[in-house]
N, C-alpha and C positions, 0 to 999 in steps of 0.2 A: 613688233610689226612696224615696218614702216609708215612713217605720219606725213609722208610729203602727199597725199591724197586723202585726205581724212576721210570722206564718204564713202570711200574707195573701201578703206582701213574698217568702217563700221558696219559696210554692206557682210565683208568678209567674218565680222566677230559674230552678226545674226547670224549668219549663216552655218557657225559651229556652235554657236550657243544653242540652237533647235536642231541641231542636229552632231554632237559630238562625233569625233571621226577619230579610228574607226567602229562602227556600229556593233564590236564583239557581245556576247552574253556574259554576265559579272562573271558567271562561274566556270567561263570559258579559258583555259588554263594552255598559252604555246611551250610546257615545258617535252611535252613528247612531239612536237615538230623539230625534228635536229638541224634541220639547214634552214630555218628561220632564224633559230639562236645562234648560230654559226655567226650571221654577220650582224649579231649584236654583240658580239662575244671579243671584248679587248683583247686578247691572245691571240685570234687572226689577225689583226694589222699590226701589233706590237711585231708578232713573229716577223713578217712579212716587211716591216721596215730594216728592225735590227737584228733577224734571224737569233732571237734569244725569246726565252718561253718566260713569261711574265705571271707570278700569281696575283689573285684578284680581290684575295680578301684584304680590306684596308682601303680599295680607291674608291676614290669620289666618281660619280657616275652622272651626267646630267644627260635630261632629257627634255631637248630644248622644242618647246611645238609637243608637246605629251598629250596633246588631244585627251581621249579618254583611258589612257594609262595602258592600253593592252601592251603599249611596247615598253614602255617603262616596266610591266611586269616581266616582259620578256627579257630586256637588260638585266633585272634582279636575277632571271632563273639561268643565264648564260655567264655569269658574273659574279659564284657563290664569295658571300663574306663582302659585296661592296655598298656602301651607302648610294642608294638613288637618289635623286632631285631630279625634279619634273618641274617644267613652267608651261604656262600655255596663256594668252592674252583670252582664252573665252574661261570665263570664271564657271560656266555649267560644266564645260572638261575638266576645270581642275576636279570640282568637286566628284566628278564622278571617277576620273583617275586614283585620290583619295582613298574614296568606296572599293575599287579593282583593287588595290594592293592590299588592303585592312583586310578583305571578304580572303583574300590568298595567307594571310598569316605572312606577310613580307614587314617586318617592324621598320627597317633601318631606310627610312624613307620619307621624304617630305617636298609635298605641293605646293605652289604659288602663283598664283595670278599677275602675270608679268609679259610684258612686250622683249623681244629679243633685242632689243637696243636696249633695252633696262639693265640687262646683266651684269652689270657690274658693283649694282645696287645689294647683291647681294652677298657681296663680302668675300665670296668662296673662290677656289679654284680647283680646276677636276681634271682627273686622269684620261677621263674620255667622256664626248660629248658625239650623241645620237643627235641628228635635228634633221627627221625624215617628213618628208612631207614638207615642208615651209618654204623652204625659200623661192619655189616658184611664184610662191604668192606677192613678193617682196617686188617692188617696183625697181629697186637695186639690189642684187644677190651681196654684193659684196660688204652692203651696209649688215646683216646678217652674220658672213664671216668674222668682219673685224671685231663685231659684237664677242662671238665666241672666244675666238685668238686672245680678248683682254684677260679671261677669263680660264683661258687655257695652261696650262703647268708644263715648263720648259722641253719634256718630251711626251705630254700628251699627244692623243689623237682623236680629231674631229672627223667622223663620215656625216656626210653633206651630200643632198643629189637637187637636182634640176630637171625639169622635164624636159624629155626632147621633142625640140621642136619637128626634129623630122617624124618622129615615130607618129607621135599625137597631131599633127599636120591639119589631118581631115577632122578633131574635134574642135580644135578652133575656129573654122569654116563654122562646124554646129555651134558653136558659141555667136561667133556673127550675127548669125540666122537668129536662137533665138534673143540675143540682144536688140534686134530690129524688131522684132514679134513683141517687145515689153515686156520679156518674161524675167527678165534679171533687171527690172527697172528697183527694186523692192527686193527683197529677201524670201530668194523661190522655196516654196510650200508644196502641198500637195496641189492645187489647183495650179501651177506651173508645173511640174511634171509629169498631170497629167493631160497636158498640154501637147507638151513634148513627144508623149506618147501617142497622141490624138494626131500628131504632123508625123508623125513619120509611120504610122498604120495609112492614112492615105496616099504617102509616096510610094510608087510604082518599085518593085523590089530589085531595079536593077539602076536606079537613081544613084549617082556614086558614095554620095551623106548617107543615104540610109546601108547602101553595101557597105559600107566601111567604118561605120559609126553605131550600128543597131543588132543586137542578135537577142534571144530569149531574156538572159542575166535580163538588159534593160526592163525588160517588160514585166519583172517580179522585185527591183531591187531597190527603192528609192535612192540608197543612197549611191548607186552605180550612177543613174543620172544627176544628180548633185555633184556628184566629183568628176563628171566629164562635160556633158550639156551643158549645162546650166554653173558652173564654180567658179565663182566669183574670183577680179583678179589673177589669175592663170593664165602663166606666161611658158612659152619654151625657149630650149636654149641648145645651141650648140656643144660642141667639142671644146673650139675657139672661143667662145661664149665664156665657157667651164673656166678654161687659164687663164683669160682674162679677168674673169671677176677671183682667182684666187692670187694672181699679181696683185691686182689693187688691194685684196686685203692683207700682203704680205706672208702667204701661206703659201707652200711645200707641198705639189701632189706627191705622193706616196701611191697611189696603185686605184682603180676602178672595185670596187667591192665583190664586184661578180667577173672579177681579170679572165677568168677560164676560156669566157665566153666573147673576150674582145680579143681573140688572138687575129690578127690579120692574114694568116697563111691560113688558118683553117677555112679560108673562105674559097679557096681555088682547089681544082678537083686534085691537079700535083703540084705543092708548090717546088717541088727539084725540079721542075719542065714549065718554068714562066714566062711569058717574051719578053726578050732580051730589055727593052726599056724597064720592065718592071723588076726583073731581077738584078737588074747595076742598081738601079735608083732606090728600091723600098727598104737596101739594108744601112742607109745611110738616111733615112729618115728619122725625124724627133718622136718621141713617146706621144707626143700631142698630134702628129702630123700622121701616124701610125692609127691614132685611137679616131679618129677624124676621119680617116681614107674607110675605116670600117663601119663607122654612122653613114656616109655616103653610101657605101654601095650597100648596105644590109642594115637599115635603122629599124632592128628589132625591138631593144629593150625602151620601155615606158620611158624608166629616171636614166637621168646621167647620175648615178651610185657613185661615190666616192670617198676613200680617204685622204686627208691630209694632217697635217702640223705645222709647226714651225721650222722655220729654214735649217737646214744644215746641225740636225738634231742624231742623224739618225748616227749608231754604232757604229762603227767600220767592221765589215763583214767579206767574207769571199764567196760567190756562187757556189753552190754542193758541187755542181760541176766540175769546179777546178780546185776543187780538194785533195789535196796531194795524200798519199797512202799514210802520211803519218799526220796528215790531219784526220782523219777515217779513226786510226789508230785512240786519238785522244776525245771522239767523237761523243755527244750523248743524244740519246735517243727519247722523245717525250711522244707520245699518244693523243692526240687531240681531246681535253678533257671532254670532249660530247659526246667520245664514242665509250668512254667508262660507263657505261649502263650494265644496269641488268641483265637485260632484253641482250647485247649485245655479247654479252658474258654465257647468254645460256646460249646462242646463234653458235659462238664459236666451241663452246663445248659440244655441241651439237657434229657440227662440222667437224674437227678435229677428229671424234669418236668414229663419224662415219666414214672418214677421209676422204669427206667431198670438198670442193674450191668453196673458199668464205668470198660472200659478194660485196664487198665490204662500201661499194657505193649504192648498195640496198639501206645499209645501216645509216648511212648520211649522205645522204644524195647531193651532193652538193662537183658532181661530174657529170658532166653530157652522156658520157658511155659509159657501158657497165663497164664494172672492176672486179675482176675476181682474183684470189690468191691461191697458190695451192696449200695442200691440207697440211704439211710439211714445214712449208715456211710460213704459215698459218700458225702451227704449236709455237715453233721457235721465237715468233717474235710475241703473240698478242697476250699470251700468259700473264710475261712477266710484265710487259709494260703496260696491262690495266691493274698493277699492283702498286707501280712508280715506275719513272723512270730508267734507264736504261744505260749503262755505257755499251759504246757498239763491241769489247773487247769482250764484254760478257754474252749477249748475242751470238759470238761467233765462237764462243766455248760450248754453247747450248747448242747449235747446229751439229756441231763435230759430236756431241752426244745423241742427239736423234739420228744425224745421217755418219755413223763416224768410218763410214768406208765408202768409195765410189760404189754406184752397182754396177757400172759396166765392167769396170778393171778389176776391184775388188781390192785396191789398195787403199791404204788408211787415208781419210780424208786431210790436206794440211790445212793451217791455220789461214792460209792466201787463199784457197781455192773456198773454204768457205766464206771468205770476206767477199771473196768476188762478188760470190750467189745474194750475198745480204744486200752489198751495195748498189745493184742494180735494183731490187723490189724497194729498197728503202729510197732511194732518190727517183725513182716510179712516186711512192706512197707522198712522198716530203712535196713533188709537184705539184699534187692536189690535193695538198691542204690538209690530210691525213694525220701525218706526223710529222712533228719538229725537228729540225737536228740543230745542235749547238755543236759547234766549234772550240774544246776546254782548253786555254791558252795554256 
């Protein structure tokens, strides 16, 4: 934690020392939440940097800001076979992170009572580094990163977020308010929250603080006021905010954690029918200048979610897109390890049997819209590759088996016309995050 405010620095440690964050139950377990471990899980940005599929048994895992360990347990359960490490500057999370992982039976694991400028103190270096939550609290984000980045391993990957300033706007405002009210003069308790609750039950319900800052959750949740009302040091940040403080720390964006939902066309009703200023000018726009124009006109999401690394790390890769038919050819095909379930495994046998469409963003919600497959190209692919991997030359020997004649014409299916059919659902599947494809040199 940054020590350029030390009161600042200590209001912030009571603050999680009496109340570790986040508040889960010990024997509260995210390994059946699929799109939580999703973006704990190194094989979505590994993929997503260098379009190759990374196993996990073996890396070094930190979790920097581990509060009270639920996410560290969720890096373990998104990350089978890797060593965790957890630090946190509030010594009551370490220990109860400790507790969380030991009650889980997770061995390969070990907590430290440590400020995020310490890191280097600890000798190591890690494959990937989680540090959710923190850095808004840091009076400079970028003192933070560079911390990481010492500590980081030449093609690790760091996801990092920020609060946005647009989104959370109107909790600031409530922070003002009750900073003037002496409620955060000290380390808010119950007798400031229920403060908090006592101001804004008297405010008139069309007040803009209260309409934009208060709903039930509040009024049952202590620690929902604690982390908006009343949180000490909380700050927001821009877009511009984001690349600047990863310039100064000398780090590489590599992609928003939750990309799906920062498309900037998805925001207009067509974007083939734009006016003309916006259609010459938006496709000549920078990655930053793009994810910026979409905070401005739509600043839904809480964090600015992010991954990064170090500069000029990443593989050299081609888009699926422009995969020439003998790259397809040499291609292989990986399953997203979080959809190997059980649950998943009886869904599709289920489906399959019945030859209804698999909804397969039921299984891992991690898409705005549904997604369905059909029953068909459902057998052909999800069989074999929750068994292993895939070349896509075998895939399209498996199709010409299920469908091995057209039904309209009635002639033998060829090896192109099934490739067609695959390569459309699989570069569908591979956009969201589904399935991997490798390129075999």
């Amino acid at each position: 934690m940054d020590k350029k405010d030390p009161d600042l620095l200590e209001k912030v440690r009571q603050q999680f020392d009496s109340g570790p964050y986040p508040r889960q139950a010990l024997e509260k377990s995210p390994k059946d939440n699929v799109d939580f471990l999703y973006i704990h899980s190194l094989i979505t940005p590994y993929y997503l940097r260098n379009q190759r599929f990374i196993e996990t048994e073996g890396k070094v895992i930190l979790d920097a800001g581990c509060g009270s360990g639920y996410k560290a347990l969720a890096l373990a359960e998104a990350n089978p076979g890797a060593k965790i490490v957890g630090i946190d500057f509030s010594a009551e999370s370490v220990k109860l992170a400790q507790k969380r992982l030991q009650y889980h039976n997770i061995p390969n694991a070990e907590f430290y009572t440590l400020a995020i400028e310490e890191l280097p103190s600890l000798g190591m270096e890690f494959d990937y580094i989680n540090c959710d939550d923190v850095l808004y609290l840091l009076s400079d984000a970028a003192v933070g990163l560079k911390a990481m980045k010492s500590v980081l391993k030449p093609d690790g990957i760091i996801r990092a977020n920020l609060h946005s300033y647009l989104q959370r706007f109107h909790y600031y405002r409530a922070q003002k308010v009750f900073k003037m009210m002496g409620l955060t003069d000290e380390n808010p308790q119950e007798m400031e929250i229920e403060l908090v609750r006592d101001t804004m039950k008297a405010l008139k319900d069309n007040v803009w603080l209260k309409a934009q800052t208060w709903n039930a959750r509040f009024e049952e949740e202590d620690e929902a006021v604690l982390a908006n009302h009343l949180l000490q040091g909380d700050k927001g940040s821009t877009i511009p905010e984001m690349f600047s403080a990863l310039e100064a720390a000398g780090l590489e964006f590599i992609s928003m954690v939750n990309w799906r939902q920062w498309q900037l066309m998805d925001l207009f009703k067509d974007p083939e029918d734009l006016p003309l200023f916006l259609a010459v000018s938006l496709p000549e726009t920078s990655i930053e200048e793009r994810l910026h124009l979409c905070e401005l006109l739509y600043p839904t999401h809480r964090l600015l979610d992010f991954w990064c690394g170090h500069p000029n790390q990443a593989k050299p890769w081609e888009p699926v897109a422009e995969w020439t038919s003998s790259d397809w050819q040499k291609a292989k095909v990986h399953l997203h390890p979080l959809l190997k379930t059980a649950a998943v495994k009886e869904e599709l046998d289920l489906r399959i049997t019945q030859l209804h469409p698999f909804e397969i963003s039921k299984q891992l919600p991690i898409a705005k819209q549904q997604l369905s497959i059909d029953s068909t190209i459902t057998a052909c692919l999800f069989p074999p590759l929750l068994e292993s991997a895939q070349s896509v030359q075998s895939l399209v020997q498996r199709w010409q088996k299920l469908r091995p004649v057209d039904p309209l014409t009635l002639e033998r299916t060829t090896e192109d016309e099934a490739l067609a059919i695959l390569l459309q659902t699989l570069t569908g599947l591979e956009s969201f995050g589904y399935v991997l494809l490798e390129c075999q040199s």
